[in-house]
N, C-alpha and C positions, 0 to 999 in steps of 0.2 A: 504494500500500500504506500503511495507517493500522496503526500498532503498537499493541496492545491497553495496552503498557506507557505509551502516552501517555494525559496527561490532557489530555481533552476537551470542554469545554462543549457539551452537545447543542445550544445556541441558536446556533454559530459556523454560518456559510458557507462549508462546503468544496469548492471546485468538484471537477468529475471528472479523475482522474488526477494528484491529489495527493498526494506521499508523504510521511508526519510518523515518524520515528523517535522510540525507545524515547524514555522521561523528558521529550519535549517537553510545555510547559503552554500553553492554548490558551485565552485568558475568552470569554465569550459574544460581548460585541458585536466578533466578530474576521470577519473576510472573507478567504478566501484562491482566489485566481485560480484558472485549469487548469494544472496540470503545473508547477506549484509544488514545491521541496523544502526542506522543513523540517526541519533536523537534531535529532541530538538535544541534550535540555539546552536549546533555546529557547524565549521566552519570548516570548507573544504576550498584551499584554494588551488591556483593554479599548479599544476605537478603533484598533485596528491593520487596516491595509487592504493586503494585498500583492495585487499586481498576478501577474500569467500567467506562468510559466516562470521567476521567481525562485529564487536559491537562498540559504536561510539557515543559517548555518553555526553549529556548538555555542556556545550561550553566549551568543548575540546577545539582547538585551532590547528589542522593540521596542514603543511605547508604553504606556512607564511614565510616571509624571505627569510634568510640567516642574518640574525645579529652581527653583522661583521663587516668591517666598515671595507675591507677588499672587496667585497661582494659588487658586483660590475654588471647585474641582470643576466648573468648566465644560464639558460634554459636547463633547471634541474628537476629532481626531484625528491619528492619524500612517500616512502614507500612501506605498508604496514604491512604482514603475512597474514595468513590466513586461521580465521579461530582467536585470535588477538583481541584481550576487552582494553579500549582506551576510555580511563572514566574522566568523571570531571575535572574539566579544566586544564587539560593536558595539553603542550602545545609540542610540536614537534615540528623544529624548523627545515626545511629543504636545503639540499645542499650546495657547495660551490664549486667552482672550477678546481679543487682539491681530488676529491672524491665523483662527484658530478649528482649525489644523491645520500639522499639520509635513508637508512635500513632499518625497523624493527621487523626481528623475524616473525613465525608462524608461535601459536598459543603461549603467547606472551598476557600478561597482567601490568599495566601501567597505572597506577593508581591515583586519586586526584593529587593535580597538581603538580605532577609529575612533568620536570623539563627537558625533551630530548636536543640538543641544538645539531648545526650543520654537520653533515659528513660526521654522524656517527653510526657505527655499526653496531646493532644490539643482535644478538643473536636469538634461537629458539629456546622457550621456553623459562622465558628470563623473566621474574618481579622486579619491578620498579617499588617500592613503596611511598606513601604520600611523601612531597614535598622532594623526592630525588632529583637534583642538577646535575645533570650533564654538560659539561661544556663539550667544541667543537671538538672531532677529530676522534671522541673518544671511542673504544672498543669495548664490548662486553661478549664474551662467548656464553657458549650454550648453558641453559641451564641455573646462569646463579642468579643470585637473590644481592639485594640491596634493601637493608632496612629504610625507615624513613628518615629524612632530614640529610640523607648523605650527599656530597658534594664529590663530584668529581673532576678533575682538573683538567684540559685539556690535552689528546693526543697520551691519555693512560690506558690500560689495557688492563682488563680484569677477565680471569682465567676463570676456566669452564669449572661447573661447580662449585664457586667460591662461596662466599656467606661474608657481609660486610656487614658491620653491627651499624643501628640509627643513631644519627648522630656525627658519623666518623666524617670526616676530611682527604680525601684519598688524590692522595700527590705522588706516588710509587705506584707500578705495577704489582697487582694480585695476582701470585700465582695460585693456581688448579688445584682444586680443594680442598681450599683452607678459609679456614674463620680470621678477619681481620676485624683488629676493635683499639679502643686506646688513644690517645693522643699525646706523641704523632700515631700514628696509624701502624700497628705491626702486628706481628705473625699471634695467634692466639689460640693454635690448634688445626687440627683437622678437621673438615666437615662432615664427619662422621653420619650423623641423623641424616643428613643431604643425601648421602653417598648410598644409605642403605635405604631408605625413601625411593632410591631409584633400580635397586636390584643389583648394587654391588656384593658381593662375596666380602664375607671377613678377612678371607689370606688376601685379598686384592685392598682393603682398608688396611690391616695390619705391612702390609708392603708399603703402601703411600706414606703413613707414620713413619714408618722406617728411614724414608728417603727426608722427611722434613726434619728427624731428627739429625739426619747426618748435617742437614743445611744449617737448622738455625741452633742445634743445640749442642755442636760438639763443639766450639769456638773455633770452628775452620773460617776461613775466607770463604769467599763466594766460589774460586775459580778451585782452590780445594776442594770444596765439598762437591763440586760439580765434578772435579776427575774420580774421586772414592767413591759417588753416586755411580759412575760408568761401570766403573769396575767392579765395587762388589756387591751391589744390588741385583737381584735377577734379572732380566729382562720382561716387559710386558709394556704395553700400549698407555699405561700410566705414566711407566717413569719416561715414555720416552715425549708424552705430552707436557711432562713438567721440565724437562732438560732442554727441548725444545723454543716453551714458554723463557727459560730464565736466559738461555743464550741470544732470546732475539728483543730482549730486553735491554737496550745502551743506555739506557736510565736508569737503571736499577730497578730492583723491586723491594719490598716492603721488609723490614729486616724486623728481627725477635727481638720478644720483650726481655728487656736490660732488669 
């Protein structure tokens, strides 16, 4: 059902069995999947691409330009997966000649108020909690969680699985699952509950422990504990997503509580 009290750009894509309530505004170059619901009071602007069976809650602004004063009108976009609830008030800026688009993947939860900005990558399956800032550039992989009030600084990277307490500040990379909390911001364990919530094995949890301790708890260096992690860790698709994650990190990542 399309509300006649909605305004509608006849040049949008609206696939079949999508409902837009009253007061929602829609620009031309907009896309919207099957079985989509668009509340009212949202705002779809130009380069907004929602994916199938989303739902978008009052008030949500999604691609409006990027806060960024390089932004030059570059035909980008911003683009939501499919199964994704964006609630209120969330805005989610388009992206720039960087990236050429902002990404939330497929059955994500962004919750009110929630800020995604330009040329950020969120992956699948990922909570935003109320009031979470993203600035530009940033990455989140699959899977983690962001409590509310977290700030995240631009062009950071937060590793799949992770768990970031409300509140926190995150200026370092997070690597792959682990619980970060604290101020500054460090290592505060494994994400244990996370890990088994999704059908992890205990030798596959007690393995990942293993490698965190070599990192942040034997008083190695970084590039120590990364050659002892190679060598005397077993091999598995964990460690090699976390050795991965910390070697392609030139920033660092978030170091243990002192």
């Amino acid at each position: 059902m399309i509300s006649p009290l909605a305004h509608i750009d006849p040049k949008a894509q609206i696939a079949n069995n999508v409902t837009i309530e009253p007061f929602a505004f829609i620009e031309a170059d907009v896309i919207i999947g099957e079985g989509t619901w668009i509340g009212p009071h949202v705002v779809l602007m130009n380069g907004a691409r929602i994916g199938k069976n989303c739902k978008i809650f009052p008030g949500a602004v999604i691609s409006a330009i990027p806060q960024d004063l390089k932004f030059d009108g570059e035909v980008t976009t911003a683009e939501v997966g499919d199964g994704t609830i964006v609630r209120e008030y969330v805005t989610i800026n388009r992206g720039t000649n960087d990236r050429m688009k902002t990404t939330v993947g497929q059955n994500c939860l962004l919750m009110a108020y929630a800020h995604v900005a330009h040329d950020c990558v969120v992956g699948n399956n990922v909570i935003l909690a109320n009031l979470v800032m993203l600035a530009g550039h940033v990455t989140i992989e699959d899977w983690a969680i962001l409590e509310g009030y977290v700030g995240v600084v631009q062009f950071a990277k937060i590793g799949a699985h992770s768990f970031i307490a409300g509140k926190s500040g995150v200026r370092k990379n997070v690597p792959p699952f682990v619980k970060a909390a604290r101020e500054p911001l460090a290592f505060a364990g494994v994400n244990t509950t996370g890990m088994r919530r999704r059908g992890f094995t205990n030798e596959t949890i007690a393995q990942v422990e293993d490698i965190y301790r070599t990192l942040y708890l034997r008083g190695l260096n970084v590039s120590n504990a990364l050659a002892v992690i190679e060598k005397d860790h077993p091999a598995s698709k964990e460690k090699d997503l976390i050795l991965d994650f910390i070697r392609s990190s030139q920033d660092g990542v978030i170091r243990g509580i002192s």
